[in-house]
C-alpha positions as CSV (number, residue, x, y, z in Angstrom):
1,X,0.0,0.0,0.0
2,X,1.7,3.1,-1.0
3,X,1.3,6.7,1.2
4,X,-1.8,7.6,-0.9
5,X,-4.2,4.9,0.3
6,X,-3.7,3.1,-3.0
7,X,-2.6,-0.3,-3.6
8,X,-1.0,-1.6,-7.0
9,X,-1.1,-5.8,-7.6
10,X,2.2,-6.6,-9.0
11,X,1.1,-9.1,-11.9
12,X,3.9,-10.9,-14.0
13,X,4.0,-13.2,-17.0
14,X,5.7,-15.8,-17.5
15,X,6.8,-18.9,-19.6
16,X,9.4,-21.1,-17.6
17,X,8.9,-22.9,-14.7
18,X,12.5,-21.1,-13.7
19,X,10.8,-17.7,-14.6
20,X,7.8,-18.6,-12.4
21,X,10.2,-19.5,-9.2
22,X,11.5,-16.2,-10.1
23,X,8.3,-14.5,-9.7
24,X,7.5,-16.3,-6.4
25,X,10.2,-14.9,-4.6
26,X,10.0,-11.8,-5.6
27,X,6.8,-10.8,-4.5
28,X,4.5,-10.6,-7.0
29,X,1.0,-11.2,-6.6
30,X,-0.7,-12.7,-9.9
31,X,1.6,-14.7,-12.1
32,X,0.3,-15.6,-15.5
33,X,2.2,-18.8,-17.6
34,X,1.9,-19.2,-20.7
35,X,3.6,-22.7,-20.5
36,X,1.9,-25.1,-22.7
37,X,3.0,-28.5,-21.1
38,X,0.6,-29.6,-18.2
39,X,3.6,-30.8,-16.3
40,X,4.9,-27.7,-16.2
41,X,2.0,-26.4,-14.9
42,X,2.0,-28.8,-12.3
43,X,5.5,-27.7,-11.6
44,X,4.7,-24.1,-11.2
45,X,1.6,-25.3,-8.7
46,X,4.2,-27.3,-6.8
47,X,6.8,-24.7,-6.4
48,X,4.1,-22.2,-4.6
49,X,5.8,-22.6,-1.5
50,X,8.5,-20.5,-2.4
51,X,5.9,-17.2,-2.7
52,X,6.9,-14.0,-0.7
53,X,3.0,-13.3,-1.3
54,X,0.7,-15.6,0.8
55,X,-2.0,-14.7,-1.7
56,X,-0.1,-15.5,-5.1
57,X,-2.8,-16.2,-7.9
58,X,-1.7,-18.4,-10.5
59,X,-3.0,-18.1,-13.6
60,X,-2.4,-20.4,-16.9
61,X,-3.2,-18.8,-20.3
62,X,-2.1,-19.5,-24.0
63,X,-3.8,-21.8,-26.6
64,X,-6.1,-23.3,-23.5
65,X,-9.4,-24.8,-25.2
66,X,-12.8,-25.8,-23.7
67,X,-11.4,-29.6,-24.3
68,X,-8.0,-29.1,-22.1
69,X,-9.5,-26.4,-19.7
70,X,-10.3,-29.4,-17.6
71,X,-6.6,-31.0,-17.3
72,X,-5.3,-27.9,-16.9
73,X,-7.3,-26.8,-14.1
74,X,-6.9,-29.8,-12.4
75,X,-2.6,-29.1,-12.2
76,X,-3.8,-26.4,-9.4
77,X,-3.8,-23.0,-10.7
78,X,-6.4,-20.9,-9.7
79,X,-7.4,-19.5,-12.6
80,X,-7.4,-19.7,-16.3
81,X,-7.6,-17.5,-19.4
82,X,-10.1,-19.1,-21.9
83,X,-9.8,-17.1,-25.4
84,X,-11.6,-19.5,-27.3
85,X,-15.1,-17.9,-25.1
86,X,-14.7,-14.7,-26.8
87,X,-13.4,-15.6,-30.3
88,X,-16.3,-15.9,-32.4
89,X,-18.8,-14.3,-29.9
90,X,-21.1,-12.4,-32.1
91,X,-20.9,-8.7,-31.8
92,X,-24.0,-6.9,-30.7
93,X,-25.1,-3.1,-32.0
94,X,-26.6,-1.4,-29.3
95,X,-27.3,2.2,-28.4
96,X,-28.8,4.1,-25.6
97,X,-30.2,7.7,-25.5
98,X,-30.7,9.2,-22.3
99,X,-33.3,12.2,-21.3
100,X,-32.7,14.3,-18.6
């Protein structure tokens, strides 16, 4: 928390297990891995001891599908990013007009 009152969550990518042990012990608060290999994944879960961060989120993303959401979620993260929800969603025109 900074002098101001406000509070900035220190989020970091990343794409190695190595990188991710990195993160851990340095404090930040979100890590997002783009590794693509589920054991890797697993490995990242695993190595969540080392967090300076009691409250480290980790987050898988890159080329996850509906079919492998499942096995990924299951290595431990807690959350993961799903493009394939928001690829072909269909765009909707909409307008408002307000009167006072």
């Amino acid at each position: 928390m900074t002098r101001s009152g406000h509070s900035v969550t220190i989020e970091v990518e990343v794409q190695t297990v190595g990188e991710a042990c990195q993160a851990l012990r340095s404090g930040a608060e979100w890590i997002i891995s783009t590794t693509r290999s589920i054991p890797q994944l697993r490995d990242v879960v695993a190595h969540r001891h080392l967090a300076t961060t009691p409250s480290v989120v980790l987050e898988a993303s890159g080329a996850i599908t509906l079919p492998t959401a499942r096995a990924i979620a299951e290595t431990g993260v807690n959350a993961l990013s799903v493009g394939e929800l928001t690829h072909s969603a269909p765009a909707l025109d909409l307008s408002m007009q307000l009167q006072p």
